[in-house]
C-alpha positions in Angstrom: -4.0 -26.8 -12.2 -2.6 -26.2 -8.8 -2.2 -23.0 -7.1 1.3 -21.4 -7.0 2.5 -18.0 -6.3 6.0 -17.3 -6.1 8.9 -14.9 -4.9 9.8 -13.5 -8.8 6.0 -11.7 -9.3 6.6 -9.9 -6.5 9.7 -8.5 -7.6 8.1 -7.9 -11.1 5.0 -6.1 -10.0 7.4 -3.9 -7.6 9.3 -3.2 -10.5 6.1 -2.3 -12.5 5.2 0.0 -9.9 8.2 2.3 -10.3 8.9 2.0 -14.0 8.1 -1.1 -15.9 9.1 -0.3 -19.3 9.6 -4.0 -20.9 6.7 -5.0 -23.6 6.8 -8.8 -24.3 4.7 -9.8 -27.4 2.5 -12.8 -25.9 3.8 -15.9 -28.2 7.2 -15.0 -27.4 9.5 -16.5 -24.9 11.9 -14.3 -23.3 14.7 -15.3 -20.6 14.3 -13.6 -17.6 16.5 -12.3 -15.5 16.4 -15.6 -13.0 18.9 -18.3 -14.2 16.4 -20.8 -15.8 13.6 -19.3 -15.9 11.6 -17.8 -18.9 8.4 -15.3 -19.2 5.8 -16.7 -21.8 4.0 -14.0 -21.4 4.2 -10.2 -19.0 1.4 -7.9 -19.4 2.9 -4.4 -19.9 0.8 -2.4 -18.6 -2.4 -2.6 -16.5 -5.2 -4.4 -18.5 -8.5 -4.6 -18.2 -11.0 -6.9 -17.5 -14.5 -7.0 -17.6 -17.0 -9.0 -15.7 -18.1 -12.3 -17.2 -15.8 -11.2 -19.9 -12.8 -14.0 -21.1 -9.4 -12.0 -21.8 -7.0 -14.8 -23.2 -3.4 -15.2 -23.2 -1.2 -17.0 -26.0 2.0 -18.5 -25.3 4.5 -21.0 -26.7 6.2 -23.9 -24.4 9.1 -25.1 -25.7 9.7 -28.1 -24.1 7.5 -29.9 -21.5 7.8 -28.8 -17.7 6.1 -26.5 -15.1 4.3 -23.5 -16.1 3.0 -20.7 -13.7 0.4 -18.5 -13.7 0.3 -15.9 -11.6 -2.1 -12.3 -11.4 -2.1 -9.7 -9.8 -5.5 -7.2 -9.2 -5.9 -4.0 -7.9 -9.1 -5.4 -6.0 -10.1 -9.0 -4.8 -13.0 -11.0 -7.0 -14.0 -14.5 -8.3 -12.8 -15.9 -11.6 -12.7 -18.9 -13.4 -9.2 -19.9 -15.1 -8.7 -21.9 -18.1 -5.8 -23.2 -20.4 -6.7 -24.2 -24.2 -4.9 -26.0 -26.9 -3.8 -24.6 -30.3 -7.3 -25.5 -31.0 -9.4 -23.8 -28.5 -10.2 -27.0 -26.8 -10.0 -27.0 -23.2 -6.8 -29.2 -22.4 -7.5 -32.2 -20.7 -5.9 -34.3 -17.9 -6.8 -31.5 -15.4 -9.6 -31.6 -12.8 -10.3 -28.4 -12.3 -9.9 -27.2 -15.8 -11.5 -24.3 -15.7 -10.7 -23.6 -12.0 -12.8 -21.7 -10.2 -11.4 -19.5 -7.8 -12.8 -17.2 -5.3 -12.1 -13.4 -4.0 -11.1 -14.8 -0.7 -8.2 -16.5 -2.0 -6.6 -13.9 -3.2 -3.6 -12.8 -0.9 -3.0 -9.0 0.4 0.1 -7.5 -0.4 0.2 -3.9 0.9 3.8 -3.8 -0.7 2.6 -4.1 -3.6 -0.7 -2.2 -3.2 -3.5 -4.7 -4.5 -3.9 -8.4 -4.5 -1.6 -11.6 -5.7 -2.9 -15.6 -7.1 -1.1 -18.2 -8.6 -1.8 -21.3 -10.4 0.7 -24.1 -12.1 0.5 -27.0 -13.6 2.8 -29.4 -16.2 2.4 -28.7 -19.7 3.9 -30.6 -23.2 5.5 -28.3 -25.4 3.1 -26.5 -27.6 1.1 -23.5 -28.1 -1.3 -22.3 -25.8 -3.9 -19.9 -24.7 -4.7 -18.9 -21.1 -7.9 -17.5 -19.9 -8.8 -15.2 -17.2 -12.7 -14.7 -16.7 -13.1 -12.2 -13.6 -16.8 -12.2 -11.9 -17.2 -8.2 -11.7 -14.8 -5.2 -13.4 -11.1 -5.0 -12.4 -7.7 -4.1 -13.6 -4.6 -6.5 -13.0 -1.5 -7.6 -14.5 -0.5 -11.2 -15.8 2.4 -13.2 -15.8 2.9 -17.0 -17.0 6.8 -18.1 -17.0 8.2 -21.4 -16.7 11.9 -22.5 -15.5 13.6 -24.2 -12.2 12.9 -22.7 -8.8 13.9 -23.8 -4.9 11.8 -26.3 -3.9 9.1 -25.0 -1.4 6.0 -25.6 0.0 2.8 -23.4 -0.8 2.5 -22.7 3.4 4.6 -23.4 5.9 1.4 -22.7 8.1 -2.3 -23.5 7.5 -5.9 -22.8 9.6 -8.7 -24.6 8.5 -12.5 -25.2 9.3 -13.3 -28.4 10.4 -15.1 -30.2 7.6 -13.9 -28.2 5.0 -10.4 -28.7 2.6 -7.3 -26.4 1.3 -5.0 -27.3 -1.2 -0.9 -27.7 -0.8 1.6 -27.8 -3.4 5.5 -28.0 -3.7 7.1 -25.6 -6.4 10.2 -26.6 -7.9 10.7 -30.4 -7.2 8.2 -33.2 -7.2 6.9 -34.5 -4.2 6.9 -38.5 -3.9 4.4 -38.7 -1.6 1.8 -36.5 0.8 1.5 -37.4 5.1 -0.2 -36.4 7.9 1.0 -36.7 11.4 -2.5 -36.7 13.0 -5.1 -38.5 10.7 -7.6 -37.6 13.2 -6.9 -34.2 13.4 -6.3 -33.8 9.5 -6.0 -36.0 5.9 -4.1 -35.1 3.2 -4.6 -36.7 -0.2 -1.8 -38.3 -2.2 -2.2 -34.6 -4.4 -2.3 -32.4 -1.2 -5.5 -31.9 -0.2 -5.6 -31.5 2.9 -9.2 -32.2 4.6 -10.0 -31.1 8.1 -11.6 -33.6 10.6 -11.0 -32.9 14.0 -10.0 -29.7 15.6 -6.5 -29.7 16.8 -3.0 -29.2 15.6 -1.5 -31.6 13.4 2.1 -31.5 10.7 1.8 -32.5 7.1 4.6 -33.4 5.5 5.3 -33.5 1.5 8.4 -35.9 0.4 10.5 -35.3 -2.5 11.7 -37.8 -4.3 15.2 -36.9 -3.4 14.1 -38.0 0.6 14.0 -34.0 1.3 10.9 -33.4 3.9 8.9 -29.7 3.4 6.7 -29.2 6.3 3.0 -27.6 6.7 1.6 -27.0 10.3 -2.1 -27.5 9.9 -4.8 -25.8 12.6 -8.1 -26.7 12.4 -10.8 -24.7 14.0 -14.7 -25.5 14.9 -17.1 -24.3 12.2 -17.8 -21.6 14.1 -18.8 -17.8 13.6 -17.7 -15.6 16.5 -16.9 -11.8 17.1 -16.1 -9.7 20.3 -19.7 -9.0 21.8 -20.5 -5.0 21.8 -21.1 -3.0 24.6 -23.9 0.2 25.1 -19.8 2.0 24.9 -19.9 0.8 21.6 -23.0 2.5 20.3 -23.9 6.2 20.1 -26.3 7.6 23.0 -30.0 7.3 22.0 -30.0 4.1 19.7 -30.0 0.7 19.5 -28.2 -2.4 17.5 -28.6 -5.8 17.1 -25.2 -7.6 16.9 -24.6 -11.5 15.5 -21.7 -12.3 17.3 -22.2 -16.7 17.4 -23.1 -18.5 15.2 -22.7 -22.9 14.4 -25.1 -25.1 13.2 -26.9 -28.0 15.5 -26.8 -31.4 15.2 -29.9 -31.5 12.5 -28.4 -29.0 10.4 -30.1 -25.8 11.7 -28.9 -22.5 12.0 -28.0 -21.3 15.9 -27.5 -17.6 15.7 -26.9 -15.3 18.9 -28.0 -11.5 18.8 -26.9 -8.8 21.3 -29.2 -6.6 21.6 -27.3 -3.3 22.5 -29.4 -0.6 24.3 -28.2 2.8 24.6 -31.9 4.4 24.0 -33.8 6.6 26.8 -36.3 4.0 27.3 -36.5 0.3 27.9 -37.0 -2.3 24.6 -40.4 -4.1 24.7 -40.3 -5.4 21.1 -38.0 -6.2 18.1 -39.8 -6.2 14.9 -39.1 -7.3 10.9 -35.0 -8.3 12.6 -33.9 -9.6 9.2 -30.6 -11.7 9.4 -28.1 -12.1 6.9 -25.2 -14.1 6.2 -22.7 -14.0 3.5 -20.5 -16.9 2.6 -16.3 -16.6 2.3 -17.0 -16.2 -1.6 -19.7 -12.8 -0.5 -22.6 -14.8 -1.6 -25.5 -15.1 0.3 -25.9 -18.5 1.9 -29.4 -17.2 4.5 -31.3 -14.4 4.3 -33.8 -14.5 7.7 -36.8 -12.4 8.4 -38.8 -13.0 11.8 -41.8 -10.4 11.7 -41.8 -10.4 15.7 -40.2 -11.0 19.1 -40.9 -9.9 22.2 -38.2 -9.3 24.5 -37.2 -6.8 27.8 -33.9 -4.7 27.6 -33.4 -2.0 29.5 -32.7 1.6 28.9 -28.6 1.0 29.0 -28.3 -2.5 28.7 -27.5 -5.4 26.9 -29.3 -8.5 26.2 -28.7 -11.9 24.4 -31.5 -13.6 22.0 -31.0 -17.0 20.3 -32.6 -17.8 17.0 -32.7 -20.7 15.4 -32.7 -20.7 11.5 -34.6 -24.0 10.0 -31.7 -25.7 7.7 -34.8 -25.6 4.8 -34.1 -22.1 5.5 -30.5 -22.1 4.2 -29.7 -21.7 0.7 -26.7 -23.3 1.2 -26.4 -26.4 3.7 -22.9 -26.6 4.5 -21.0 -23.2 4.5 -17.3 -22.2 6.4 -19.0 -20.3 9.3 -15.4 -19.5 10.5 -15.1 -16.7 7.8 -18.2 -15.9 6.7 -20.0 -12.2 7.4 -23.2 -11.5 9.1 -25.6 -8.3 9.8 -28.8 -7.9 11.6 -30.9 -4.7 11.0 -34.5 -4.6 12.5 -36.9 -1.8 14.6 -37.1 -1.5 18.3 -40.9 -1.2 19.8 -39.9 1.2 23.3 -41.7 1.3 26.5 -42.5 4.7 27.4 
C-alpha cells in the first residue's frame, strides 16, 4: 500500500460537514460526481472506532486499477491498515500489508476541523474487505474510491532527519522511474523511498512513462532536538524550571541532553535532586525515561544556567529515534541556599 490523499475527500468531508445526506451500502459502487471516478465505499455518518478494535470495510472492484483509501479523524492516533480477500486472507504482493501508520502522519486540516490519511494501492477486480484498527478511541469517516485522477506528486516539498526515510508517490499516472539530484544529500529507491544521508538540499524527481517530470524538493536536517532557550521572563516570580532545549546523540550512541536551569526564586540554587528526564518519540512513545538522584550545581537567585547530561545509550529504550520531532520534559526539586 502507498500513501495517498487526494483533493476529492476534502471536498466530501466539507460537504459532510454542512449536510451529508447520501448513504452508500458498502458492496456497492456508485459513480461519483468526478468524471471517472467511483466511491466503493462513503461512511455516512461519523463512525466509531475503538481502540485495538478492527472495523472492516467491504467493497467490490470491478475491474483492476488504483484504489484509494482515505480517513478522516476527529483526533490524530496510530493504526494499523489492512486489505483482505473474499476469503479473509490478508492479500499478498504488499509489503506493508498491514501498514502501520503513526499519529504523526496524520495531516491537520483546520478547514475541515480534524485530521486527513491516505493510502492506495493496485487491486484485480474482486471483492474486498478493508480494515481500520485505531491504537486508542476515535471517531472518523471513511472513503475508498477508485477512478483516473491528474497525475501528481504526494509533496512538492519534503524535510527529513538525516538517517531516517519518507515515502513519495505519484497519483494518477505511473512513474517509470525514481532520481535524486544529490545522492549525497538524499537516495530515493526505485518505489520512492526517499532516505536521508547528508544534510542539505537536494530535488527528486519521479518520471512518467509518458517523459512528464513531477518534482519533490527534499531538506534534510541534523538529528537534532532544539527549542528557543527560556528566560527567568519566562517563568513566574518565586520558582524554578528545568528546560531541555538540545538534544543529539554522540558518536558512541549516547544521549547528550542540555538543561536550562531557569531561576526566578528568592534564593540562589545549591542542588537539583530526583531531575527525571523524559523523551517521547514522533509516534508519543517513550524512547528514555532518566532519573539522576543528584547534582550539585550554583544558579543564582535571577539567573540562568546550562547543565549537560549524558544519557548511557544502554539507557535508551530505543537506539535510534528522529530527535528532530520528538518531545521532551524535565521535572525535578531545587535544594536553595538560604
Amino acid at each position: 500500500m502507498k500513501k495517498s490523499f487526494s483533493k476529492k475527500m476534502a471536498s466530501l468531508v466539507l460537504a459532510f460537514a454542512v449536510a451529508f445526506t447520501a448513504v452508500f451500502a458498502s458492496a456497492t459502487t456508485v459513480q461519483a460526481a468526478e468524471t471517472d471516478i467511483q466511491y466503493l465505499y462513503s461512511s455516512a455518518d461519523l463512525e466509531a472506532g475503538y481502540a485495538q478494535q478492527e472495523v472492516r470495510h467491504q467493497f467490490t472492484l470491478d475491474q483492476a486499477g488504483m484504489v484509494y483509501f482515505d480517513l478522516f479523524s476527529l483526533a490524530p492516533t496510530g493504526a494499523k491498515l489492512a486489505i483482505y480477500n473474499s476469503a479473509g486472507n490478508l492479500v499478498s504482493g504488499f509489503t506493508d500489508n498491514p501498514a502501520t501508520i503513526y499519529a504523526s502522519d496524520w495531516i491537520a486540516d483546520a478547514s475541515l476541523g480534524g485530521y486527513v490519511y491516505g493510502e492506495r494501492c493496485d487491486l484485480s477486480a474482486g471483492t474486498y474487505y478493508y480494515g481500520v484498527t485505531f491504537d486508542t478511541d476515535t471517531y472518523f469517516l471513511e472513503y475508498i474510491s477508485t477512478g483516473a485522477e491528474e497525475a501528481k506528486i504526494s509533496q512538492e516539498s519534503a524535510t527529513i532527519t538525516k538517517g531516517f526515510s519518507q515515502k513519495l508517490y505519484v497519483e494518477g499516472a505511473k512513474v517509470k522511474s525514481w532520481t535524486s539530484k544529490d545522492k549525497k544529500i538524499a537516495t530515493v529507491s526505485k518505489d520512492g523511498k526517499v532516505t536521508a544521508k547528508k544534510t542539505g538540499n537536494t530535488t527528486v524527481y519521479a518520471t512518467l512513462e509518458d517523459g512528464t517530470k513531477l518534482t519533490c524538493k527534499v531538506k534534510v536536517k541534523a538529528n537534532e532536538y532544539k527549542a528557543s532557550k527560556g528566560t527567568t521572563g519566562d517563568v513566574s516570580y518565586g520558582q524554578t524550571v528545568g528546560q531541555i532545549y538540545n538534544a543529539k546523540y554522540d558518536s558512541k550512541g549516547n544521549l547528550v541532553v542540555k538543561i536550562n536551569i531557569i531561576n526566578n526564586s528568592y534564593h540562589r540554587i545549591d542542588k537539583l535532586q530526583n531531575v527525571k528526564i523524559v523523551g517521547k518519540d514522533p509516534n508519543g512513545k517513550k524512547f528514555v525515561s532518566y532519573t539522576l538522584k543528584s547534582k550539585s550545581v550554583s544558579v543564582s537567585s535571577g539567573s540562568c544556567k546550562v547543565i549537560t547530561l549524558t544519557i548511557k545509550k544502554s539507557s535508551l529504550k530505543k537506539k535510534k529515534v528522529d530527535l528532530r520531532n520528538s518531545e521532551f520534559s524535565c521535572s525535578g526539586t531545587s535544594v536553595y541556599y538560604y
